[in-house]
N, C-alpha and C positions, 0 to 999 in steps of 0.2 A: 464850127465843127463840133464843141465839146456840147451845144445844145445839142445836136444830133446826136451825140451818144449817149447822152443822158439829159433825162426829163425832167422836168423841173421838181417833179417830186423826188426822185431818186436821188439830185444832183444835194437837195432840202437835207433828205435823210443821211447820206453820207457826210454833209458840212456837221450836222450833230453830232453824230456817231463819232466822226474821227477828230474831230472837233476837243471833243471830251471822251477820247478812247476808253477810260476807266469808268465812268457813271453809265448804271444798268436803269434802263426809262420804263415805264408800264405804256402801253399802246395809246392809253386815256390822254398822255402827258405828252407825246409827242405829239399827238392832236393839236392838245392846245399850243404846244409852244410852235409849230407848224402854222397852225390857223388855217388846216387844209381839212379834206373831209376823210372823215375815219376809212371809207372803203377805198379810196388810191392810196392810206398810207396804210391799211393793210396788205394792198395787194403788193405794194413795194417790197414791204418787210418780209412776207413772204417769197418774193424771187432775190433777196437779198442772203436771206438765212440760206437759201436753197445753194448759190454761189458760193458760200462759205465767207460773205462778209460780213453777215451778222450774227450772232449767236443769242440764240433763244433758249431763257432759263424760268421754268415754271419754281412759283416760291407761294405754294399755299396754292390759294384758288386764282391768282394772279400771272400772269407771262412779262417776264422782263426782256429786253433786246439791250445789246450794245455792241461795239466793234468787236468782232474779233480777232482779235491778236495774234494766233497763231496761223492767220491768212497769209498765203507766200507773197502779199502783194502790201500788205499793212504798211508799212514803211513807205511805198514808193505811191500808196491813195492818201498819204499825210498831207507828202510833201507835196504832191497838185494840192491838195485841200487848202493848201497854206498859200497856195502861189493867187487863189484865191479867182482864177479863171474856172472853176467847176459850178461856181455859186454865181461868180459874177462875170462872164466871160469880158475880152476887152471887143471895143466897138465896133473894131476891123472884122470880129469873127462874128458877128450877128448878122444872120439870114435879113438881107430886104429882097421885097420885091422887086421883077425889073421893073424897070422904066416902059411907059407907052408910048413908042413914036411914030408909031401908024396911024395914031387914032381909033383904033378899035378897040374894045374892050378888053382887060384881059380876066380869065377867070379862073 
């Protein structure tokens, strides 16, 4: 279920964010420590900041992100963070396909 709510990248960017609530990342650097492509984790970041969970601070010609803290939910996106099913769901909750017992394809 919690894949369905959030996407691998989303689920990525919040383990960091809240992860290390206090360290502000430049967009370059969560690239890399991600190893995802720059344009899903800007588009995250952007419906992220838009929600009020992340906070975007310009410092020069650079944009930093990181959690923000004064989200009415900060506390309660930790403690999933920490239970560690956001990032890593348990096995019972991973979508399989069904089973084919007709014999026909399924698609």
């Amino acid at each position: 279920m919690l894949e369905a709510l959030f996407g691998k990248a989303r689920r990525r960017l919040l383990a960091l964010f809240f992860g290390e609530p206090g360290q502000a990342l430049h967009l370059l650097e969560i690239v890399r420590r991600l190893g995802m492509g720059r344009g899903a984790v800007q588009r995250e970041l952007a419906r992220l900041a838009g929600a009020g969970l992340v906070t975007r601070v310009r410092r020069g010609n650079r944009v930093y992100f990181q959690a923000a803290r004064n989200c009415p939910s900060f506390e309660q996106l930790r403690e999933l963070l920490a239970s560690g099913e956001i990032v890593n769901p348990p096995a019972a909750a991973v979508w399989r396909p069904p089973e084919n017992r007709g014999g026909l394809p399924i698609d």
